[in-house]
C-alpha positions, 0 to 999 in steps of 0.5 A: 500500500502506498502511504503519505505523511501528514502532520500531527502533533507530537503531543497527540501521537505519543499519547496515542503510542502511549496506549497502544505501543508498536500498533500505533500506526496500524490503530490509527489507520484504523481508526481513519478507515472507520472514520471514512466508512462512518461517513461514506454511509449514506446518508438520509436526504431531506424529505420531499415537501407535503408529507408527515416525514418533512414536516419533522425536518421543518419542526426540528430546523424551526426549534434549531433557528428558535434556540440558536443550537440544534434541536433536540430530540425530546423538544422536537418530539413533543412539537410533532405531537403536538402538531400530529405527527405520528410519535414514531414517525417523529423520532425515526425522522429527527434520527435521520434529521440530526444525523444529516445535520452533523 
């Protein structure tokens, strides 16, 4: 395999040889390859407009430009409710709303 070097600070990679010794370079080209398998998933798009599903993504974006931060799960589910959206409906689509939003 072809390699290349990067910068890292000394501080962190002997921490990181501290723990695991001569399996430094191999944990932390695992650690990158689960990084990259983590976000080369794919990940959920935002629903189309008119149905239950977006209007938990546009609930969960209201509570966020309301608050400053991102919404919640606990906030914007009692929102659906309120609103009538299926309780599980709520809670599948804030998953996918807050994973996006990473």
């Amino acid at each position: 395999m072809e390699t290349v070097s990067i910068p890292v600070p000394a501080e962190l990679y002997f921490a990181v040889f501290s723990i695991c010794e001569q399996e430094t370079n191999n944990k932390i080209c695992q650690i990158l390859q689960e990084f990259v398998n983590k976000k080369s998933k794919k990940q959920p798009k935002r629903p189309k407009k008119g149905g239950k599903t977006v209007k938990v993504w546009e609930i969960a974006d209201n509570i966020t430009k309301k608050n400053g931060k991102k919404a919640d799960r606990k906030s914007v589910l009692k929102e659906c409710i309120s609103q009538g959206v299926n309780p599980s409906t709520a809670l599948t689509q804030y998953s996918y709303w807050s994973n996006n939003k990473q």
